[in-house]
C-alpha positions as CSV (number, residue, x, y, z in Angstrom):
1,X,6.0,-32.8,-5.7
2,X,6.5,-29.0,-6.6
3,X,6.6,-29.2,-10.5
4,X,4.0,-26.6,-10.4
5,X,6.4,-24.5,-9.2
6,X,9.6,-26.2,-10.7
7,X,8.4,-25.7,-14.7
8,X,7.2,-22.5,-14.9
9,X,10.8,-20.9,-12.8
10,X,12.8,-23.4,-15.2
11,X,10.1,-22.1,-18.4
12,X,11.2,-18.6,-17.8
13,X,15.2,-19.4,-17.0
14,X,15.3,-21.0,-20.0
15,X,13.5,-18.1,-22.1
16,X,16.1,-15.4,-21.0
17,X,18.9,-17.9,-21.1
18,X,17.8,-18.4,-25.3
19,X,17.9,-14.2,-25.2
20,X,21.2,-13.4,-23.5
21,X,22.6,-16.6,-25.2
22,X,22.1,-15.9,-28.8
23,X,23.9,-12.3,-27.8
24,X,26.8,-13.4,-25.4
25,X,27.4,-17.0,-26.4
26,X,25.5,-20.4,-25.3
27,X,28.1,-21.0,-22.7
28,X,29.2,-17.2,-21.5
29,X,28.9,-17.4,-17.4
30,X,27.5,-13.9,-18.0
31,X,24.6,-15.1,-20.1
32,X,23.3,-17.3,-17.5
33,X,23.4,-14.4,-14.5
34,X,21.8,-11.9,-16.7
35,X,19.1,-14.9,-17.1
36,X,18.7,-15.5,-13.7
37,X,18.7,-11.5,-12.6
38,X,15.7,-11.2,-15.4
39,X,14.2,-14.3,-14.0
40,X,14.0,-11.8,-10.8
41,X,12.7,-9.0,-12.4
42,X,10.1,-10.9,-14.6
43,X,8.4,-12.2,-11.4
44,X,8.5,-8.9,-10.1
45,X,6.8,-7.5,-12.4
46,X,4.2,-9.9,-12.3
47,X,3.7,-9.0,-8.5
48,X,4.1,-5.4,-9.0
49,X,-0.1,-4.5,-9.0
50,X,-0.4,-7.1,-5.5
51,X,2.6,-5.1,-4.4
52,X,1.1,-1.6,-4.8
53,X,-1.9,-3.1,-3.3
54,X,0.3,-4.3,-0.2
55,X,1.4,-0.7,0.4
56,X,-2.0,1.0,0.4
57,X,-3.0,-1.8,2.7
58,X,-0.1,-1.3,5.1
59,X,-1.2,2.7,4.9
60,X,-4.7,2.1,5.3
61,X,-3.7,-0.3,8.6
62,X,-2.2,2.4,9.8
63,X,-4.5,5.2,9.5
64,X,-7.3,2.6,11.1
65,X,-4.8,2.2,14.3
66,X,-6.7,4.3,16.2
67,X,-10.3,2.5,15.7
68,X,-8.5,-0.2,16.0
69,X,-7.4,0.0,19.5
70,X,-10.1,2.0,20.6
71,X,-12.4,-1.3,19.6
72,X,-9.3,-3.7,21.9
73,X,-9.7,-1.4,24.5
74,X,-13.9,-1.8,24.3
75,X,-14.5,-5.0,23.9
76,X,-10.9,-6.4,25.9
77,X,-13.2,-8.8,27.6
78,X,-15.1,-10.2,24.9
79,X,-12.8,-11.6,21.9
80,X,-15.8,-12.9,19.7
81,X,-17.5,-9.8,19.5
82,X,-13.8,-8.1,19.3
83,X,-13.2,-9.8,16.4
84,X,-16.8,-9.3,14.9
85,X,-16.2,-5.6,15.2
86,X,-13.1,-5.9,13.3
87,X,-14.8,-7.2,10.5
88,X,-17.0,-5.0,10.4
89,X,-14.6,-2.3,10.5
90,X,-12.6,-4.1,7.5
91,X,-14.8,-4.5,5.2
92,X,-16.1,-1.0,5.7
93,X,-13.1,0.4,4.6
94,X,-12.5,-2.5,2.4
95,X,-9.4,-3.8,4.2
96,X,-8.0,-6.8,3.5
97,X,-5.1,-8.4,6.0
98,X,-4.2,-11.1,3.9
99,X,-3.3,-8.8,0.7
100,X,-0.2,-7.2,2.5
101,X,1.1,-10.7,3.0
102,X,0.5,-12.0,-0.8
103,X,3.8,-10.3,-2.6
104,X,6.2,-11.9,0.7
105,X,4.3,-14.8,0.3
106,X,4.1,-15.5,-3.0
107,X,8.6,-14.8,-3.5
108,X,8.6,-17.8,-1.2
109,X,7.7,-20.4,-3.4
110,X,9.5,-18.7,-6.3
111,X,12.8,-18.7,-4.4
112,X,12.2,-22.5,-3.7
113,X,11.6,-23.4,-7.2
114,X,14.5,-21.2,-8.1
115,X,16.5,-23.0,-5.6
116,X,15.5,-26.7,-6.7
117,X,16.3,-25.8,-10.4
118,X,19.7,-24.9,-10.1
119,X,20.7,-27.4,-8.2
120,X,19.7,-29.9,-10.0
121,X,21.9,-28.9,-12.9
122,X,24.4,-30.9,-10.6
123,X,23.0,-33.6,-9.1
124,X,26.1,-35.2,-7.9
125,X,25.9,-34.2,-4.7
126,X,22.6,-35.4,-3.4
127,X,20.0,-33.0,-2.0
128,X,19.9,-30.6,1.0
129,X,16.8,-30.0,2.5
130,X,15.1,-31.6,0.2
131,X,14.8,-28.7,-2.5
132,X,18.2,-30.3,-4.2
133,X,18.6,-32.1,-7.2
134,X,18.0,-35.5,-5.3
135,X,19.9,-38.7,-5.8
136,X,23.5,-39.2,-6.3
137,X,24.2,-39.3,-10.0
138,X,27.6,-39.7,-11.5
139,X,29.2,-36.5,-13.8
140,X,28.5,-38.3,-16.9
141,X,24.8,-39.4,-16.1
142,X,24.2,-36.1,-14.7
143,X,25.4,-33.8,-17.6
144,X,23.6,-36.4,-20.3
145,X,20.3,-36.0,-17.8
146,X,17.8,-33.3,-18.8
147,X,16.5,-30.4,-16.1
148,X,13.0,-30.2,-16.4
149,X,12.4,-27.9,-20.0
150,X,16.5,-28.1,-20.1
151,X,18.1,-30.4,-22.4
152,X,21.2,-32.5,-21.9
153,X,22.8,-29.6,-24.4
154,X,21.6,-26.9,-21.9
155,X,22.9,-28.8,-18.6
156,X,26.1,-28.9,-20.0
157,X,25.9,-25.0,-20.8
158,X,25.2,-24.3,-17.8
159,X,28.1,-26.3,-16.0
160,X,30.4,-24.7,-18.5
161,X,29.4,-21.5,-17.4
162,X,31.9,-19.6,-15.3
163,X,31.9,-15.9,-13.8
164,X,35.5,-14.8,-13.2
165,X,36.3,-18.4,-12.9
166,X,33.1,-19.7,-10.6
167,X,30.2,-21.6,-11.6
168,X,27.0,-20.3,-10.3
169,X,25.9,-22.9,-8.9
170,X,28.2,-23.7,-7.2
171,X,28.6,-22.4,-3.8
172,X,32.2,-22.3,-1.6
173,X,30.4,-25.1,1.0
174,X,30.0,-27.1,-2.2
175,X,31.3,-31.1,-1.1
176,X,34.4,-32.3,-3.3
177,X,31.6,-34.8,-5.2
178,X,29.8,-31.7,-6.6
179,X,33.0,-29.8,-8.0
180,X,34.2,-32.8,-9.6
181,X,31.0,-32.5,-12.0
182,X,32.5,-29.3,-13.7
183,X,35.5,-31.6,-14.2
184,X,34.7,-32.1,-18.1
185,X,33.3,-29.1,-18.3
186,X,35.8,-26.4,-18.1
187,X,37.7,-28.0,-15.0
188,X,37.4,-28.5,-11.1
189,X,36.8,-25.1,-10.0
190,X,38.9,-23.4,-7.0
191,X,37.6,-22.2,-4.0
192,X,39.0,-19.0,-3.5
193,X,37.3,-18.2,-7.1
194,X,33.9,-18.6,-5.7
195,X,35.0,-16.7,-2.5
196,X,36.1,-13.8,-4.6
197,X,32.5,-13.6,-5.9
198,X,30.3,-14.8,-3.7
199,X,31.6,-12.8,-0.7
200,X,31.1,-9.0,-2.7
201,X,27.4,-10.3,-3.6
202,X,27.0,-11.9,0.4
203,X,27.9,-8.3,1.1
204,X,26.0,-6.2,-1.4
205,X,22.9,-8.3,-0.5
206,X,22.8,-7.8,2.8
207,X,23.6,-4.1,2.7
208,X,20.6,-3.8,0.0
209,X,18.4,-5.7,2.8
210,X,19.1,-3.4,5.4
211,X,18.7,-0.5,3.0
212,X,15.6,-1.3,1.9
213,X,13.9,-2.5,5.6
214,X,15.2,1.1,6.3
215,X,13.0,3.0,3.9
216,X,10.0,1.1,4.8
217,X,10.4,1.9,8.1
218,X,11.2,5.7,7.5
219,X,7.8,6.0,6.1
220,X,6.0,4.6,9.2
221,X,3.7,6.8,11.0
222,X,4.8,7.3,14.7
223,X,1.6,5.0,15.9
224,X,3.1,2.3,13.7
225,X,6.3,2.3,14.8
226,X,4.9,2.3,18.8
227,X,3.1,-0.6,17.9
228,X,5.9,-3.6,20.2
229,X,5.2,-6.2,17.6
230,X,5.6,-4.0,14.4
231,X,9.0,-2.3,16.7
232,X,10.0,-6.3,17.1
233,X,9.5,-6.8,13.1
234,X,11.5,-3.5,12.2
235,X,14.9,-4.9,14.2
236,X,14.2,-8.3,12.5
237,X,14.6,-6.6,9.0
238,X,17.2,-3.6,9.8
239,X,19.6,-6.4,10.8
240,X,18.6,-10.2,11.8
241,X,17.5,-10.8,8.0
242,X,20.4,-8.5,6.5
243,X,22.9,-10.4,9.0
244,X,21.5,-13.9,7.7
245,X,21.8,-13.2,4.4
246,X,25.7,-12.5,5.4
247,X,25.9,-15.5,7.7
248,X,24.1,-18.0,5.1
249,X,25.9,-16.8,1.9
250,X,28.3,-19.5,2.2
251,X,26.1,-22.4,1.9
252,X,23.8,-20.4,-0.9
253,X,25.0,-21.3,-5.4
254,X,26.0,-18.0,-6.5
255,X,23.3,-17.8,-8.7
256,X,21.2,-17.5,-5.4
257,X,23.1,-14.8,-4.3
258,X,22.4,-13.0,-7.7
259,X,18.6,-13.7,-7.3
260,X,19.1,-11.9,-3.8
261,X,20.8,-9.0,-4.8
262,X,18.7,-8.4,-8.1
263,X,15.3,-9.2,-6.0
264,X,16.6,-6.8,-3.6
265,X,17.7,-3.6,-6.3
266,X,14.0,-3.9,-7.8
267,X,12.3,-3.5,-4.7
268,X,14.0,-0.5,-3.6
269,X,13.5,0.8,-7.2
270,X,9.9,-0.1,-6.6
271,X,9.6,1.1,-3.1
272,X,10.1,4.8,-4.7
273,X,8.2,4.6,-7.5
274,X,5.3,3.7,-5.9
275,X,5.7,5.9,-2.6
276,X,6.4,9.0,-4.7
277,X,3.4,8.3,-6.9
278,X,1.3,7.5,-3.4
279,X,2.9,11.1,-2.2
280,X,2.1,13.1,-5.1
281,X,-2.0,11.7,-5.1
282,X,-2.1,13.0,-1.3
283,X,-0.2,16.5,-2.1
284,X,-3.0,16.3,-5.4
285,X,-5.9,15.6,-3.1
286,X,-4.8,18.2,-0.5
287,X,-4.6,20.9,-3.3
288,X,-8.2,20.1,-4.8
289,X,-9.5,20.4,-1.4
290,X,-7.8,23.7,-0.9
291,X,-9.2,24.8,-4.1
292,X,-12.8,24.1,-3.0
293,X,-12.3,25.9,0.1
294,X,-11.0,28.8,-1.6
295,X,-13.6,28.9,-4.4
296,X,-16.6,28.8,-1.9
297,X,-14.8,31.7,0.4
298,X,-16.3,35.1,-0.2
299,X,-14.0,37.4,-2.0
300,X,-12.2,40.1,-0.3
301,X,-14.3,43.2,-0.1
302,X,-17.6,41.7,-1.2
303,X,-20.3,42.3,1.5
304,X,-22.1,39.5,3.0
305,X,-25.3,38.4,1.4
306,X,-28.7,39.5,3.4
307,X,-30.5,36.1,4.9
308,X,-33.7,36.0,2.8
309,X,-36.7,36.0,5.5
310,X,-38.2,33.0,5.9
311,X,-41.8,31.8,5.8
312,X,-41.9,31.9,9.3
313,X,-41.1,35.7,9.9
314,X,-43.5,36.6,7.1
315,X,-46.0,35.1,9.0
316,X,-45.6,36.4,12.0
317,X,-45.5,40.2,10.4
318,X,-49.0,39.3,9.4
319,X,-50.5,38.2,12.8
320,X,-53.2,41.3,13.8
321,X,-52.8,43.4,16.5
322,X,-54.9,42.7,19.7
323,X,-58.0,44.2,20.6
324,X,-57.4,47.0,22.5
325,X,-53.7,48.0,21.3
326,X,-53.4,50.5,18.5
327,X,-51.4,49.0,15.2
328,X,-48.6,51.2,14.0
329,X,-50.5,53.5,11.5
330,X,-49.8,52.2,7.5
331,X,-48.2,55.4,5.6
332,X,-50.7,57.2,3.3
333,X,-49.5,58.9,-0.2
334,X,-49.5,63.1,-1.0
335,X,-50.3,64.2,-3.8
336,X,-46.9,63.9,-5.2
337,X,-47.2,60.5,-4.7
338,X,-44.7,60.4,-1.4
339,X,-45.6,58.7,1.3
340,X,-46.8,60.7,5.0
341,X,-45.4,58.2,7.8
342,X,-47.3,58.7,11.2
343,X,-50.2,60.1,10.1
344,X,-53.7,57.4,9.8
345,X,-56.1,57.3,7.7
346,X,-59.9,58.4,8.1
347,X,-61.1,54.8,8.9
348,X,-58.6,53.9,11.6
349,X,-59.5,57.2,13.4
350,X,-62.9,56.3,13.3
351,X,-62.3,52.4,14.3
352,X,-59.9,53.5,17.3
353,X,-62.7,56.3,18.7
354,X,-65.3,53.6,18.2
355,X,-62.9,51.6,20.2
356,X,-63.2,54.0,22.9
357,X,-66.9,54.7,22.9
358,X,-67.6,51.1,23.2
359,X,-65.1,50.8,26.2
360,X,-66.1,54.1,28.1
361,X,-70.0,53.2,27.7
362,X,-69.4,49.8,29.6
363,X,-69.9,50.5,33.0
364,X,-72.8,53.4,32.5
365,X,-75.8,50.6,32.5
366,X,-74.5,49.9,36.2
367,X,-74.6,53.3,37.0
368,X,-78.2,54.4,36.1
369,X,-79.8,51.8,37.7
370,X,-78.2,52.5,40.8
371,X,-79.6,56.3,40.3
């Protein structure tokens, strides 16, 4: 129903299996866990540009909290034009929800597929949940029985393989029917050897998933971490998903266990690599702008430029005076060539007494005829 899933997971297990098998041995326990850890970190790698996208999307989220609310708070009573609004407001600032879900959501089916594979190299013991090998095959059909791009040769690998004396996948709730597949195959294995390994990775995985919810959450802006859903989600990964991981160790094949803890390592190696390059292009961007400001800052000691006079003001120094008023008197040139200030020339003397005359001889028509 999966196989879409199934065969590329298996494709890729059995690619670093050939690797790690032509150096350590076909059969070496080792071989296969250093498969499955770079079946971990191969995926990862392929999520590591939707990853980088996740984070600036969570940033971005954050630093749109405060239109965000402001438009819940405006439009409380009206949902449809609530949520028209914050489309709007998305794909202004080309935010996109859905991409800081795709790298959880994407692991999901990839752990699945992991999970189905593994299990059925020993289909002896039926399914669980339906993601096990299904059906209830006998040791010998099961080791002669390919696993998707796995050959009979490889099964039988693979059910060989033992760290310190475990099989991965095998896990210590494994029924009696399922152990006595590795019977052929280097022996019924004992409990307490799978308890001695799985219970250090059970513990190493959930401290790593603690570790790393603890990081993200150090880098949450104080609005964020307000926020009583995104205070709800922060308890569920500081200790509900680190205390499953401890709680449903028991049931997982070790090789799970070694997905967790691998899966786990790279994202907190990840985590910094991309938060410190994300720190670095704000400290970059703060010191450019500091620069501009500085460069278009007048340097010390300089005087102030003089404001250039507009076309207004040198119109308005060419309006004429009104009749009546006297103009300030232009400055007339000596002999030397220096100007005389205060002193007018021959024509404005004789404009401004022909000024007067004209006034002073208004009312003297009046006056003779009344003589």
């Amino acid at each position: 129903m999966l196989d879409f899933i199934y065969y590329p997971v298996s494709w890729i297990l059995w690619f670093w299996h050939r690797i790690f098998g032509f150096a350590l041995g076909k059969d070496n326990g080792l071989a296969w866990a250093l498969a499955v850890v770079f079946l971990v970190f191969t995926l990862r790698l392929v999520l590591y540009k939707p990853f980088v996208k996740q984070v600036r999307t969570t940033k971005q989220m954050q630093e749109l909290q405060p239109q965000i609310k402001e438009l819940q708070k405006k439009y409380k009573n009206d949902r449809q034009k609530m949520a028209l609004e914050m489309q709007k407001l998305q794909k202004e600032h080309g935010f996109n929800p859905l991409m800081g879900c795709l790298p959880v959501l994407a692991q999901v089916p990839v752990f699945i597929g992991l999970y189905h594979v593994l299990r059925s190299f020993n289909r002896t013991g039926g399914s669980i949940g339906g993601f096990g090998g299904g059906g209830n095959m006998s040791a010998y059909d099961n080791a002669h029985t390919a696993n998707y791009v796995f050959n009979a040769d490889d099964v039988q690998s693979f059910l060989r393989a033992r760290i310190f004396g475990a099989p991965i996948s095998a896990a210590i709730t494994s029924p009696k029917a399922q152990l006595e597949a590795f019977a052929d195959y280097g022996g019924i294995p004992h409990v307490a050897n799978m308890v001695y390994v799985a219970v250090p990775l059970m513990i190493i995985a959930g401290l790593a998933t603690h570790f790393n919810a603890r990081a993200s959450v150090a880098r949450q802006s104080a609005e964020a971490a307000a926020n009583p859903q995104a205070a709800i989600m922060n308890k569920l990964a500081l200790w509900v998903f680190p205390l499953g991981v401890i709680v449903g160790g028991p049931f997982l094949p070790i090789a799970i266990l070694l997905y967790w803890v691998a899966n786990n390592i790279w994202t907190y190696g990840q985590q910094h690599l991309v938060f410190g390059r994300m720190e670095k292009e704000e400290e970059q961007k703060k010191q450019e702008a500091k620069e501009r400001q500085t460069a278009n800052a007048p340097k010390p000691g300089a005087k102030p430029k003089k404001r250039q006079p507009t076309a207004a003001a040198d119109a308005a120094t060419d309006v004429p005076a009104a009749e009546g008023e006297s103009a300030t008197p232009p400055a007339t040139r000596n002999g030397s060539g220096a100007t005389k200030p205060g002193k007018a020339t021959a024509s404005s003397k004789q404009g401004g007494q022909g000024n007067r005359k004209r006034s002073g001889n208004r009312g003297r028509p009046n006056q003779k005829r009344r003589r």
